[in-house]
mmCIF file as Biopython writes it, N, C-alpha, C and O atoms, coordinates in Angstrom:
data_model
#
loop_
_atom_site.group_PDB
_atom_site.id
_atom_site.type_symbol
_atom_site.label_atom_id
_atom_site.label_alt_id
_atom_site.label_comp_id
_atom_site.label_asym_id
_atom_site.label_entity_id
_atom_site.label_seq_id
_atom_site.pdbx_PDB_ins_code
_atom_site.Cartn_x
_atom_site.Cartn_y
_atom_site.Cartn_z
_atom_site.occupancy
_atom_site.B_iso_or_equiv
_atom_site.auth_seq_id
_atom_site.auth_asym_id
_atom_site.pdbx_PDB_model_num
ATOM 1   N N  . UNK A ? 1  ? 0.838   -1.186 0.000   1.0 0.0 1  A 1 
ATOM 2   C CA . UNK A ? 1  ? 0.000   0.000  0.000   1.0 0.0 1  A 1 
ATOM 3   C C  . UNK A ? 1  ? 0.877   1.241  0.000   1.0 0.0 1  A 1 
ATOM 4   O O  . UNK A ? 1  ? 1.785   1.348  0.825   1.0 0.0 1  A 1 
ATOM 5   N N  . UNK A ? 2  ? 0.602   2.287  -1.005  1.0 0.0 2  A 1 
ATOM 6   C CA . UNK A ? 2  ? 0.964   3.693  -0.843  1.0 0.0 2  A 1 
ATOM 7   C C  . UNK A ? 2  ? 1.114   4.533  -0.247  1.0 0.0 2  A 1 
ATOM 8   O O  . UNK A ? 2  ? 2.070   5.307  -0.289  1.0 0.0 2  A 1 
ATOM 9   N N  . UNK A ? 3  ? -0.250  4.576  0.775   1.0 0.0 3  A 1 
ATOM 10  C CA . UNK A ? 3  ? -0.629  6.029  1.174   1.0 0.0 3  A 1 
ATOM 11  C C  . UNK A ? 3  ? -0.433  5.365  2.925   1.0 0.0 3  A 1 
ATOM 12  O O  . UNK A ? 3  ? -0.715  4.295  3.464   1.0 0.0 3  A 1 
ATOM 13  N N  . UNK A ? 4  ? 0.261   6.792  3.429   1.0 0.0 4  A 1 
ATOM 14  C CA . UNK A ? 4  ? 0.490   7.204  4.438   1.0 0.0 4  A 1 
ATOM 15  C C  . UNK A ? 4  ? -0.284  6.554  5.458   1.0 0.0 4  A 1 
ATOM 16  O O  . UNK A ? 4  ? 0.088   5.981  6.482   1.0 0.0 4  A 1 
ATOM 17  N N  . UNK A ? 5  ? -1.230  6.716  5.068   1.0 0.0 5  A 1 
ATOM 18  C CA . UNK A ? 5  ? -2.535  6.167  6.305   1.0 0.0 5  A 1 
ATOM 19  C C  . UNK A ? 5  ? -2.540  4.623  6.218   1.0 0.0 5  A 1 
ATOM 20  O O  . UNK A ? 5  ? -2.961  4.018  7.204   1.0 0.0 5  A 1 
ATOM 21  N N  . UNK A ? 6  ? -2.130  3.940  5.175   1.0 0.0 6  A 1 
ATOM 22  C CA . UNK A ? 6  ? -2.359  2.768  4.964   1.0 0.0 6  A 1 
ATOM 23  C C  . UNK A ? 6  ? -0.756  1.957  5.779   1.0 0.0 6  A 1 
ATOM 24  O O  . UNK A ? 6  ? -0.793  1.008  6.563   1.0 0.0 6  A 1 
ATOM 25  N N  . UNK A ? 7  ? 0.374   2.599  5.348   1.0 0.0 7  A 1 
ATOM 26  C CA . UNK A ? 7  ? 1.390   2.143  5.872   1.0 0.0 7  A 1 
ATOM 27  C C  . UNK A ? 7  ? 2.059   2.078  7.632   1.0 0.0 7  A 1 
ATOM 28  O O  . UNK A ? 7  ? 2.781   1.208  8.117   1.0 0.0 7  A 1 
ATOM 29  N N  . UNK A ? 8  ? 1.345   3.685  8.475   1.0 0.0 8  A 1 
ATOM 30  C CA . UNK A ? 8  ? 1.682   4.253  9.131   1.0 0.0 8  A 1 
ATOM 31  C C  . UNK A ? 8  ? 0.124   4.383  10.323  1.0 0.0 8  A 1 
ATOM 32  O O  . UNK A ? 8  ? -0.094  3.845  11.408  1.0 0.0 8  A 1 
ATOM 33  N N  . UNK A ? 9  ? -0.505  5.114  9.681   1.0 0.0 9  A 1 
ATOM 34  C CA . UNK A ? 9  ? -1.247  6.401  10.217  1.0 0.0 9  A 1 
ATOM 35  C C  . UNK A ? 9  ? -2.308  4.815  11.230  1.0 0.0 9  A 1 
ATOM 36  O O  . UNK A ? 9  ? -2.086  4.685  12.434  1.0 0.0 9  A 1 
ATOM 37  N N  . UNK A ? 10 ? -3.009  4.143  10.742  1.0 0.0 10 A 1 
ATOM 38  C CA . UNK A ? 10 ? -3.623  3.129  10.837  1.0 0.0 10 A 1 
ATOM 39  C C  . UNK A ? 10 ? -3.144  1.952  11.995  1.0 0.0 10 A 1 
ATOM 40  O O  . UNK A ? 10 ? -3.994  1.516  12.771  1.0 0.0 10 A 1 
ATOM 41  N N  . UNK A ? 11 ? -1.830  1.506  12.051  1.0 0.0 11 A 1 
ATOM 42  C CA . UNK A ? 11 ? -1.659  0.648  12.503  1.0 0.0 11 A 1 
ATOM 43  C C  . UNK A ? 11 ? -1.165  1.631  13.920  1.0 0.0 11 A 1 
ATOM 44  O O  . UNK A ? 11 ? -1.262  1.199  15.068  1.0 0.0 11 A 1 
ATOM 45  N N  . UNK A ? 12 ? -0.567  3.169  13.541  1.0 0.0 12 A 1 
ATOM 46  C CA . UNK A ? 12 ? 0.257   3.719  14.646  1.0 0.0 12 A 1 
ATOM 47  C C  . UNK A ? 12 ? -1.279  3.936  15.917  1.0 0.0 12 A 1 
ATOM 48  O O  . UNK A ? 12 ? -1.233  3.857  17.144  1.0 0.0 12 A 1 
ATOM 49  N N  . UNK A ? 13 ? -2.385  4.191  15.100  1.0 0.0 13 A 1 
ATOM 50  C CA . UNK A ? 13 ? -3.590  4.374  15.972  1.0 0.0 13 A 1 
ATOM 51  C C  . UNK A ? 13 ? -3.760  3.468  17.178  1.0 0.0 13 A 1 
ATOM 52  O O  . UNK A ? 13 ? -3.700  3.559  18.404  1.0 0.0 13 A 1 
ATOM 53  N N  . UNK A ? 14 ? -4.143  2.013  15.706  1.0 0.0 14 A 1 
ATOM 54  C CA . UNK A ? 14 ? -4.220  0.509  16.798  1.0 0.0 14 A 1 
ATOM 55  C C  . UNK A ? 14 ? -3.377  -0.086 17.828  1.0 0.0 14 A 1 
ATOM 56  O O  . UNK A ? 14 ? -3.660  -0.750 18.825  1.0 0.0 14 A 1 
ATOM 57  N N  . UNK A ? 15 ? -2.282  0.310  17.345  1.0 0.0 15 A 1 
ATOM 58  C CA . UNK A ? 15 ? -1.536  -0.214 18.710  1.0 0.0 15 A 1 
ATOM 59  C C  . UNK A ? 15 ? -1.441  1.031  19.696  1.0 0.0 15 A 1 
ATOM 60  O O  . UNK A ? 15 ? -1.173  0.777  20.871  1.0 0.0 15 A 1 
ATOM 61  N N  . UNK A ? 16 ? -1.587  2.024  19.415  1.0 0.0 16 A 1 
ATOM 62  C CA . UNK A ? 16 ? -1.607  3.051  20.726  1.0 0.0 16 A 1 
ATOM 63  C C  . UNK A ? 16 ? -2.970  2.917  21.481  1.0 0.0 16 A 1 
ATOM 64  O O  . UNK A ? 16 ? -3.064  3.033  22.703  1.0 0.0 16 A 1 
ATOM 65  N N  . UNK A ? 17 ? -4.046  2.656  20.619  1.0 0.0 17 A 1 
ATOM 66  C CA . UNK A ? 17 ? -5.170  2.767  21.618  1.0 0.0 17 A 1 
ATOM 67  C C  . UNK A ? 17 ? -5.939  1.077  21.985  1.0 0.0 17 A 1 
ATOM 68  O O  . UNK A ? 17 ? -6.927  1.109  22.718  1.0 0.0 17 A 1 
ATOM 69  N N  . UNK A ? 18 ? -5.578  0.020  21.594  1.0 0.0 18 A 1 
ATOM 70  C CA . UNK A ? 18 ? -6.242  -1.098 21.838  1.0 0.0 18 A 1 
ATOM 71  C C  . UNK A ? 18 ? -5.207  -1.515 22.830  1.0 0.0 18 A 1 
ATOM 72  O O  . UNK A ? 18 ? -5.448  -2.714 22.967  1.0 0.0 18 A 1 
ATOM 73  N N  . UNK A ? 19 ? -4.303  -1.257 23.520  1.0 0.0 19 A 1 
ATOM 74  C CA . UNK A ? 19 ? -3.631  -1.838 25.043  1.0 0.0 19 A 1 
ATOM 75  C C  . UNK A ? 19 ? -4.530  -2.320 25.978  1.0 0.0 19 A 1 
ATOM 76  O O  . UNK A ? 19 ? -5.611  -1.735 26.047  1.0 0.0 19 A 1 
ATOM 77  N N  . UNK A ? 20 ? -4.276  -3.465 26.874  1.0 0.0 20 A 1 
ATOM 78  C CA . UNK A ? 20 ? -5.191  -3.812 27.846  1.0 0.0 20 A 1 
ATOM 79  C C  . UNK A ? 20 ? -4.273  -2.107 28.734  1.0 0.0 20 A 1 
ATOM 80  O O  . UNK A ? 20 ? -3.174  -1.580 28.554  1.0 0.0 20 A 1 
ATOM 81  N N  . UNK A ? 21 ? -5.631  -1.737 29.795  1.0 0.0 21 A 1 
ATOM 82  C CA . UNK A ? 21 ? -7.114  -2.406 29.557  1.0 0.0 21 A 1 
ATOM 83  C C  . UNK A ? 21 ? -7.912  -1.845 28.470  1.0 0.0 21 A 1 
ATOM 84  O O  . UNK A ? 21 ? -7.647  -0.777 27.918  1.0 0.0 21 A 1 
ATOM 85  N N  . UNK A ? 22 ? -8.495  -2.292 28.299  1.0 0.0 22 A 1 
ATOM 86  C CA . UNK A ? 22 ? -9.389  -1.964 26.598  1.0 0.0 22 A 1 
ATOM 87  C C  . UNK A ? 22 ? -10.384 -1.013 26.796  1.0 0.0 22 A 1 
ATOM 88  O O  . UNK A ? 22 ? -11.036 -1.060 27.839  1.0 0.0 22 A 1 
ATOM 89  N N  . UNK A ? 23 ? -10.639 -0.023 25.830  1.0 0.0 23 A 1 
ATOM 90  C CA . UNK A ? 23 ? -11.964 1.084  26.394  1.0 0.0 23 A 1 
ATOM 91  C C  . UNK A ? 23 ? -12.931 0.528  26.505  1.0 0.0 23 A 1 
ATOM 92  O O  . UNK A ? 23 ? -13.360 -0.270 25.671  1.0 0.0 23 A 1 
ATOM 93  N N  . UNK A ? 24 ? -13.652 0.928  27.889  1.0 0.0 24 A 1 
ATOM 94  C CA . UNK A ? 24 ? -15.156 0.016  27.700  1.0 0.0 24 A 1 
ATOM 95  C C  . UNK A ? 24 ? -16.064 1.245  27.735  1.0 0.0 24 A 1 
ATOM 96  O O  . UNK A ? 24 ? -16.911 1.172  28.625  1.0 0.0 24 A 1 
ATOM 97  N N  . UNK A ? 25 ? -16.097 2.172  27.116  1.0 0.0 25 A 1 
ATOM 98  C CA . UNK A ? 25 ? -16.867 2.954  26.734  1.0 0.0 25 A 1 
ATOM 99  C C  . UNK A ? 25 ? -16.392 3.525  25.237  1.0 0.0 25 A 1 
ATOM 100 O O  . UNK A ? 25 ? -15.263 3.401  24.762  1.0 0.0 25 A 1 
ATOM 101 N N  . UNK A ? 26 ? -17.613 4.224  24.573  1.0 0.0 26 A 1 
ATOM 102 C CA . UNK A ? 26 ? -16.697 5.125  23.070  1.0 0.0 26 A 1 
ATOM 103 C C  . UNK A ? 26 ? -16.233 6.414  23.724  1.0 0.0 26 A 1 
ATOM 104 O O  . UNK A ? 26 ? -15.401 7.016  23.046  1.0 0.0 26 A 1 
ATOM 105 N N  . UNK A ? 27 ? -16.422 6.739  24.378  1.0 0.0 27 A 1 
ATOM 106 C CA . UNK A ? 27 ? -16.117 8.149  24.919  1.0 0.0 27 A 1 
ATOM 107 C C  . UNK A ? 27 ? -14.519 7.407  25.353  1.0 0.0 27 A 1 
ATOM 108 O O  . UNK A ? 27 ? -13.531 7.881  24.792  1.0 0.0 27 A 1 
ATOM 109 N N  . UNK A ? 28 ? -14.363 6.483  26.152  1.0 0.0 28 A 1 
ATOM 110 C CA . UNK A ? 28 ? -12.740 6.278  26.345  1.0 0.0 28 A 1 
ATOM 111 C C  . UNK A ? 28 ? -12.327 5.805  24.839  1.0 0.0 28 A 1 
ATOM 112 O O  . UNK A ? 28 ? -11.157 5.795  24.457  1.0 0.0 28 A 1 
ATOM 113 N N  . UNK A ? 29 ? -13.213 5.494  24.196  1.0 0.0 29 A 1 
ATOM 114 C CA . UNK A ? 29 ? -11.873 5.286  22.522  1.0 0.0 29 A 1 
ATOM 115 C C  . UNK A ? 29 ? -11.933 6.451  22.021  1.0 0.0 29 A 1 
ATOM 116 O O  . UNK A ? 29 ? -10.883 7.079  21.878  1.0 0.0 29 A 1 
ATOM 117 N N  . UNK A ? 30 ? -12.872 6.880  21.729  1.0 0.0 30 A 1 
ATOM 118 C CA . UNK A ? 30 ? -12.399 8.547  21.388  1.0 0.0 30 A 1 
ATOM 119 C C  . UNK A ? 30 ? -11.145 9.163  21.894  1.0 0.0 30 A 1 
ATOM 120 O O  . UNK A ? 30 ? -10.216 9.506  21.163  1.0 0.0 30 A 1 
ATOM 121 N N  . UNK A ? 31 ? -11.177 9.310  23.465  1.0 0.0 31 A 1 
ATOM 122 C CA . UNK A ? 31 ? -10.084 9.963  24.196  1.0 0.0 31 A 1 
ATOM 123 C C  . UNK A ? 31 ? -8.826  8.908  23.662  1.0 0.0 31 A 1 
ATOM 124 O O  . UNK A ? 31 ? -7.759  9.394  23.286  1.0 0.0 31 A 1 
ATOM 125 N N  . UNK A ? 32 ? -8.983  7.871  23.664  1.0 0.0 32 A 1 
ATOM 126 C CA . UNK A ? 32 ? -7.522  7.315  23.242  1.0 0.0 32 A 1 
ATOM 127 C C  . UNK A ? 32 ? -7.202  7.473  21.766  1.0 0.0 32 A 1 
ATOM 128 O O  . UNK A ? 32 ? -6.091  7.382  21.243  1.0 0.0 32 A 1 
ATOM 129 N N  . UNK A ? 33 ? -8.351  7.721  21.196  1.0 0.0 33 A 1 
ATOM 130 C CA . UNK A ? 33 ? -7.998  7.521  19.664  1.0 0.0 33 A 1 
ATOM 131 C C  . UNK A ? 33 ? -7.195  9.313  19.385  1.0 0.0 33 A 1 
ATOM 132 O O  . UNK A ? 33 ? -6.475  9.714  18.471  1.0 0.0 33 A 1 
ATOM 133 N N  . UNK A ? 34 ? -7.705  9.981  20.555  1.0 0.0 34 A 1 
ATOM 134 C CA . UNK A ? 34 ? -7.854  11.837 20.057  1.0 0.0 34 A 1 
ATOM 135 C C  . UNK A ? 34 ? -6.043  11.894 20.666  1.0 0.0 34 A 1 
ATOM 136 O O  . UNK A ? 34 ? -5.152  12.515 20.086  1.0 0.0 34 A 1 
ATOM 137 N N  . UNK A ? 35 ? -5.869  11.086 21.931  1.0 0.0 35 A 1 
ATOM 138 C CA . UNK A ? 35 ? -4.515  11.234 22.229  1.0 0.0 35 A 1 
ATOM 139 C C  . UNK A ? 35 ? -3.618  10.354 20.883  1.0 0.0 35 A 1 
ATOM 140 O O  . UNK A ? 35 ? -2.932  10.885 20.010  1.0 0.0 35 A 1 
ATOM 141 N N  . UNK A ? 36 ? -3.854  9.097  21.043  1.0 0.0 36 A 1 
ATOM 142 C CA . UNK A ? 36 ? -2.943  8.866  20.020  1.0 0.0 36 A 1 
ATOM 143 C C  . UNK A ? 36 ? -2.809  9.441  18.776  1.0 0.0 36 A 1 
ATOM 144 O O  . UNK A ? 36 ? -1.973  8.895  18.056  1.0 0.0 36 A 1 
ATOM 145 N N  . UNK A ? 37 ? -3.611  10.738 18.147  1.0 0.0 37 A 1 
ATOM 146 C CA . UNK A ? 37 ? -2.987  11.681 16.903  1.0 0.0 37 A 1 
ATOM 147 C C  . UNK A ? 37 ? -2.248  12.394 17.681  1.0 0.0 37 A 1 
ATOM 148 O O  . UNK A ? 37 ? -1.051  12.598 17.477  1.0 0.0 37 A 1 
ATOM 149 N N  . UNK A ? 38 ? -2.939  12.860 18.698  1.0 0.0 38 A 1 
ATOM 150 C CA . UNK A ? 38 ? -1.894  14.081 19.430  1.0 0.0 38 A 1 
ATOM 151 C C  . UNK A ? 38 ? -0.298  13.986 19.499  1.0 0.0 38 A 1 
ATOM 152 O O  . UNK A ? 38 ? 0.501   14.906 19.327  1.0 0.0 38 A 1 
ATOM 153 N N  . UNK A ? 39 ? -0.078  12.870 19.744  1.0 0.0 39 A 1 
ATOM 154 C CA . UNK A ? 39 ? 1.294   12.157 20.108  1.0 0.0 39 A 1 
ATOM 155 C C  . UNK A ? 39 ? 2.351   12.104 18.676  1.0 0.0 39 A 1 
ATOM 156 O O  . UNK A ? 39 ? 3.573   12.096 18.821  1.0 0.0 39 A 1 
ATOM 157 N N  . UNK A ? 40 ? 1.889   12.080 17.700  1.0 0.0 40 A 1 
ATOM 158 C CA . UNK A ? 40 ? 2.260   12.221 16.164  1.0 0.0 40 A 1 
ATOM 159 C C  . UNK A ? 40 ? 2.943   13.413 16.100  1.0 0.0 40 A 1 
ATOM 160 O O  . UNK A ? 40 ? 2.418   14.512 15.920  1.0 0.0 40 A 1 
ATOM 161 N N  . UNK A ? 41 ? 4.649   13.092 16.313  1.0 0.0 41 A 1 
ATOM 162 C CA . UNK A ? 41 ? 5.525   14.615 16.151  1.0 0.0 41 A 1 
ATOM 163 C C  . UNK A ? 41 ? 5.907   14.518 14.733  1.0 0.0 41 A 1 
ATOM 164 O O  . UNK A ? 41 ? 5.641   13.575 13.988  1.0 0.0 41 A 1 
ATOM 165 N N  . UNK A ? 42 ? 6.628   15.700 14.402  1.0 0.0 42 A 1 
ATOM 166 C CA . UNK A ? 42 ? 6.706   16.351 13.627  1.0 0.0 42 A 1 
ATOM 167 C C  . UNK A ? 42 ? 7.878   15.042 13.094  1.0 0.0 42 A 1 
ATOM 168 O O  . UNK A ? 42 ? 7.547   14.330 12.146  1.0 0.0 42 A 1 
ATOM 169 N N  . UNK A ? 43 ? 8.704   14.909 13.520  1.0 0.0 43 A 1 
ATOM 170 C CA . UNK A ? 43 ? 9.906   13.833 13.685  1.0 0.0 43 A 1 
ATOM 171 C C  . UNK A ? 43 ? 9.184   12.643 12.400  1.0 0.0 43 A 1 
ATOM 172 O O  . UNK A ? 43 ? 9.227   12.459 11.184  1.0 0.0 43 A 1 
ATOM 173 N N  . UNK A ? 44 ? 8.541   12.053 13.642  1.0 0.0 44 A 1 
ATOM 174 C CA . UNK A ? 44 ? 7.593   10.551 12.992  1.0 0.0 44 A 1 
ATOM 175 C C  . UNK A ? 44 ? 6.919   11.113 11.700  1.0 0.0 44 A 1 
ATOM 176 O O  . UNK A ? 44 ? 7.558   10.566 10.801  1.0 0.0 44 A 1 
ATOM 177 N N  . UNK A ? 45 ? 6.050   11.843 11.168  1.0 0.0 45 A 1 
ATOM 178 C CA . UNK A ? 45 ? 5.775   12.388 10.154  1.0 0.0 45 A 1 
ATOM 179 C C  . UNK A ? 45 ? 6.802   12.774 8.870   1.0 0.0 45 A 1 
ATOM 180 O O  . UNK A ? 45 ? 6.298   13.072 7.788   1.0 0.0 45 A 1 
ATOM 181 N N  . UNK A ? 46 ? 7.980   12.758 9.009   1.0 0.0 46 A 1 
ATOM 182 C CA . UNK A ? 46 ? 9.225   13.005 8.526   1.0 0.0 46 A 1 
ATOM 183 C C  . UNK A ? 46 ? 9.525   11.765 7.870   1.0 0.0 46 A 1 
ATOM 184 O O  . UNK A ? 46 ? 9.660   11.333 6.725   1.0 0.0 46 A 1 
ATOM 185 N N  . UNK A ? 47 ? 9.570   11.392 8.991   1.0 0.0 47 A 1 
ATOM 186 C CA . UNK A ? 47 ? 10.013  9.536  8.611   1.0 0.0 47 A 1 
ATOM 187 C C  . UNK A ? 47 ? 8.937   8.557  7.679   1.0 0.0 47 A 1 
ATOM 188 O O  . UNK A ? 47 ? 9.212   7.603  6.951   1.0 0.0 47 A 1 
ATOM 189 N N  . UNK A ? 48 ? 7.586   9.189  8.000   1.0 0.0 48 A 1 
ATOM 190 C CA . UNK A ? 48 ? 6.424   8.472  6.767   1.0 0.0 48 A 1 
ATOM 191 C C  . UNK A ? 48 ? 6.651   9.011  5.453   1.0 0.0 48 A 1 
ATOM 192 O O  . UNK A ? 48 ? 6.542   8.411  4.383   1.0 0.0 48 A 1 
ATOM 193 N N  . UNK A ? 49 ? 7.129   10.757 5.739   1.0 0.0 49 A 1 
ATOM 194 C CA . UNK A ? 49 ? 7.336   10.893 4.048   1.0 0.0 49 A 1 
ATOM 195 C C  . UNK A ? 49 ? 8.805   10.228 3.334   1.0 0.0 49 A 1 
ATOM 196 O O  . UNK A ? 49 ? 8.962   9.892  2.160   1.0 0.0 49 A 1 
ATOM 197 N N  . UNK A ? 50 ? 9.559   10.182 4.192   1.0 0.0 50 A 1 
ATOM 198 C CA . UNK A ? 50 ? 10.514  9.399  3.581   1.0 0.0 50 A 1 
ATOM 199 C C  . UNK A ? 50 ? 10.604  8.167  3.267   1.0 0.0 50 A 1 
ATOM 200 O O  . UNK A ? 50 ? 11.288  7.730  2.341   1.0 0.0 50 A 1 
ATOM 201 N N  . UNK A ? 51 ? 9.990   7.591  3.941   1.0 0.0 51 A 1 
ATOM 202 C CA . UNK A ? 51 ? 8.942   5.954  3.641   1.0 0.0 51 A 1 
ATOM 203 C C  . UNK A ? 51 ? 8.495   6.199  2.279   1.0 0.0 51 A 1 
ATOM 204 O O  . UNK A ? 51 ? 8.949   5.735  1.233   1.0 0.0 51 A 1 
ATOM 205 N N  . UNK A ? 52 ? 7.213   7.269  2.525   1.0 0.0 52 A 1 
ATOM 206 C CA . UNK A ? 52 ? 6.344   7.291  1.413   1.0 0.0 52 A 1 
ATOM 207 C C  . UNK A ? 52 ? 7.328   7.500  -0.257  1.0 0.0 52 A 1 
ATOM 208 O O  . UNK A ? 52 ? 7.183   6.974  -1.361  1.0 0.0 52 A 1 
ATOM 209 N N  . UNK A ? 53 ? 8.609   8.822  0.444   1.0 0.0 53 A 1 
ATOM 210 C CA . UNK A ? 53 ? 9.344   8.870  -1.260  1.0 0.0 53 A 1 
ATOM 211 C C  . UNK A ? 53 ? 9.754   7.823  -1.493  1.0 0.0 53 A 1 
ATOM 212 O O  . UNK A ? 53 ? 9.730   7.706  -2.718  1.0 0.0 53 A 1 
ATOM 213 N N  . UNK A ? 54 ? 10.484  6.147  -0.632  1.0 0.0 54 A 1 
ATOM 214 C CA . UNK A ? 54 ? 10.846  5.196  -1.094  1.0 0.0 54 A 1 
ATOM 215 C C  . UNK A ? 54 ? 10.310  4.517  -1.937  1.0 0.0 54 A 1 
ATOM 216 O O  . UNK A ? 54 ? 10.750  4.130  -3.019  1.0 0.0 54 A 1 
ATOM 217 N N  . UNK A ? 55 ? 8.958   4.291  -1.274  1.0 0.0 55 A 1 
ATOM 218 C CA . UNK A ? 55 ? 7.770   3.545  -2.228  1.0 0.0 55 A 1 
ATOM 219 C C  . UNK A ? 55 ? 7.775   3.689  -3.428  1.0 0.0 55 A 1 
ATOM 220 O O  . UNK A ? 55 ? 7.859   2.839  -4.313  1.0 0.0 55 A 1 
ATOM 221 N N  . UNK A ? 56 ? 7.632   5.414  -3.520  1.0 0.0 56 A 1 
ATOM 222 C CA . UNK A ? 56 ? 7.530   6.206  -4.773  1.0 0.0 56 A 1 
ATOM 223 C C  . UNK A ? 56 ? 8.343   5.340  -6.152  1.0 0.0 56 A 1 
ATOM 224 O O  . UNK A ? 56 ? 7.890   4.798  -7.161  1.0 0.0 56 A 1 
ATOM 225 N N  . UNK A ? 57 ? 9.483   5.493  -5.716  1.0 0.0 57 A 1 
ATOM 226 C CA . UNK A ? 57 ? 10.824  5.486  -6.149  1.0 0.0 57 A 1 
ATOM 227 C C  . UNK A ? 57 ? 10.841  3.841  -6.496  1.0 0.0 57 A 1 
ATOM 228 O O  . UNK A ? 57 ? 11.236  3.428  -7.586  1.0 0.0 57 A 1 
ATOM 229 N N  . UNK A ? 58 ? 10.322  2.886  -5.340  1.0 0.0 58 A 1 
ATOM 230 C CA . UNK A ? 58 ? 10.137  1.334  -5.963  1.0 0.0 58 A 1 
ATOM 231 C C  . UNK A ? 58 ? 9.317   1.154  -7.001  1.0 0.0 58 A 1 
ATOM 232 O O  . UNK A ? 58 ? 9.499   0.263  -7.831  1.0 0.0 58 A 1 
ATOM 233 N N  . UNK A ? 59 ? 8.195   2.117  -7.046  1.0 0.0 59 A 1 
ATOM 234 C CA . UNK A ? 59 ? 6.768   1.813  -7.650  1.0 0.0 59 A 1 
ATOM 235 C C  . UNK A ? 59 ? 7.354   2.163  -9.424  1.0 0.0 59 A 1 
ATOM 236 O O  . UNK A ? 59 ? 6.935   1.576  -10.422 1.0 0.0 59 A 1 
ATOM 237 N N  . UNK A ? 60 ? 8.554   3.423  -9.396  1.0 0.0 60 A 1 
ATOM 238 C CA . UNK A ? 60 ? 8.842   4.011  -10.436 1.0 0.0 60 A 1 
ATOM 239 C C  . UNK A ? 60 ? 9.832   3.017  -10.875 1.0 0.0 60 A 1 
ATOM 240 O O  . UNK A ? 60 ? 9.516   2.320  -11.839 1.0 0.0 60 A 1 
ATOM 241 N N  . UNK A ? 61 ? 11.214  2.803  -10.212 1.0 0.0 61 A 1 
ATOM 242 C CA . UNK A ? 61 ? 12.038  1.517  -10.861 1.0 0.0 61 A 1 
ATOM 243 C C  . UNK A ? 61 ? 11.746  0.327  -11.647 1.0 0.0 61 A 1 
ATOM 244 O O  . UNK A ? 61 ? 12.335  -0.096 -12.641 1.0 0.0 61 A 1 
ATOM 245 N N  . UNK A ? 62 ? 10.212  -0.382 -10.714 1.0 0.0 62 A 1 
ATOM 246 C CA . UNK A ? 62 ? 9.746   -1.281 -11.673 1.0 0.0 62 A 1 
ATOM 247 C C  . UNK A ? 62 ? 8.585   -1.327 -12.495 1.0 0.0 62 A 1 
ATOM 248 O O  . UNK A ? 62 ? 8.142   -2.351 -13.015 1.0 0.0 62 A 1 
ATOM 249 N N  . UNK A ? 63 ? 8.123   -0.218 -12.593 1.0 0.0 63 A 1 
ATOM 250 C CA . UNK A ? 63 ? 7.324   0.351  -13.752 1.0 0.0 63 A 1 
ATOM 251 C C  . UNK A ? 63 ? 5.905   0.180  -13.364 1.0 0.0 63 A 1 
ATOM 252 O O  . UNK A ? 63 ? 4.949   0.068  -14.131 1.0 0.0 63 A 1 
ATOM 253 N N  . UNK A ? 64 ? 5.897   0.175  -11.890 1.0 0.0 64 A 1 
ATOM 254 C CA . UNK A ? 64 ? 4.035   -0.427 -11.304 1.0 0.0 64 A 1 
ATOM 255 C C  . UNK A ? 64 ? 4.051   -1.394 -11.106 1.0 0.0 64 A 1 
ATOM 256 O O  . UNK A ? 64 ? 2.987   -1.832 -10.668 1.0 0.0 64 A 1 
ATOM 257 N N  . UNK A ? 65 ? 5.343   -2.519 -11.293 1.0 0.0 65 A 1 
ATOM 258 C CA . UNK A ? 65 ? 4.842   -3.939 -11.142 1.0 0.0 65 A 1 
ATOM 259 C C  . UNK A ? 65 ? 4.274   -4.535 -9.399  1.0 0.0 65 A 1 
ATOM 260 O O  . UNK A ? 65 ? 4.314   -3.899 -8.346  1.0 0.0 65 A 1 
ATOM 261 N N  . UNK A ? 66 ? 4.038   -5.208 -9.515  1.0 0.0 66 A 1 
ATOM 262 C CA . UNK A ? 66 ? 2.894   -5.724 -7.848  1.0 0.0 66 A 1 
ATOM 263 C C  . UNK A ? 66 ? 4.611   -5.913 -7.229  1.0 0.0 66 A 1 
ATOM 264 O O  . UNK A ? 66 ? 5.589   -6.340 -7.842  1.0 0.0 66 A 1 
ATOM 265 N N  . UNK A ? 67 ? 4.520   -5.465 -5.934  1.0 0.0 67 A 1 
ATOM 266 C CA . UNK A ? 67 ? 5.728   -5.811 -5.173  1.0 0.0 67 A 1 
ATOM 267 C C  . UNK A ? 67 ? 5.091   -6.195 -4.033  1.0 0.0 67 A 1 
ATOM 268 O O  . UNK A ? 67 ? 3.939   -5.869 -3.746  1.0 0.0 67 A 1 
ATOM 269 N N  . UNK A ? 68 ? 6.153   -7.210 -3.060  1.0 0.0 68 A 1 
ATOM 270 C CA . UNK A ? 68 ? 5.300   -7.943 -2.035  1.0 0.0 68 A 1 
ATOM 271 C C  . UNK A ? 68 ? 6.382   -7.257 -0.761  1.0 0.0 68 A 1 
ATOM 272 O O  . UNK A ? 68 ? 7.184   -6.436 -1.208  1.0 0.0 68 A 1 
ATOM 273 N N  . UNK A ? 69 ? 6.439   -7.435 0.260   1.0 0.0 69 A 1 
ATOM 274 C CA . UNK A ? 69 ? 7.236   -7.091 1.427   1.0 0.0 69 A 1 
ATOM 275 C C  . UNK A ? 69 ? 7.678   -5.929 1.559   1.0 0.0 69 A 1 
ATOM 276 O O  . UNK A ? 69 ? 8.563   -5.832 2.408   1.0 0.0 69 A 1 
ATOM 277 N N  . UNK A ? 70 ? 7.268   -4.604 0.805   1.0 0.0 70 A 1 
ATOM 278 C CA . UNK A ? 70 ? 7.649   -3.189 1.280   1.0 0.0 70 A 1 
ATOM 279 C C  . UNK A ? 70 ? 7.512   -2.893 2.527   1.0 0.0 70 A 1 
ATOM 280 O O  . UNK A ? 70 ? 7.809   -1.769 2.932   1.0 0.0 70 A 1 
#
């Protein structure tokens, strides 16, 4: 997958907010879901676009072909 959210943004959510103990309300996943963007520095965002130009750059070398283990 390409996009930012798919590589990064998605999984960085799930593991910050599904830790035991688990929200047992939506109002506590909200609050965990609203902290874990909060926590997203400038740093880590740096590092997805440089992820993301790699991709770029694989996707361009082999002309679109399907690649497995990025």
């Amino acid at each position: 997958d390409l996009t930012p959210c798919d590589f990064f943004l998605w999984g960085f959510v799930k593991d910050s907010v599904y830790v035991p103990p688990l929200p047992m309300s939506l109002k506590e996943l909200r609050d965990r879901i609203t902290h874990a963007l909060q926590t997203i520095t400038a740093d880590m965002l740096h590092r997805v676009w440089d992820e993301f130009d790699y991709r770029v750059d694989v996707c361009r070398v082999t002309q679109g072909a399907h690649i497995e283990g990025l």
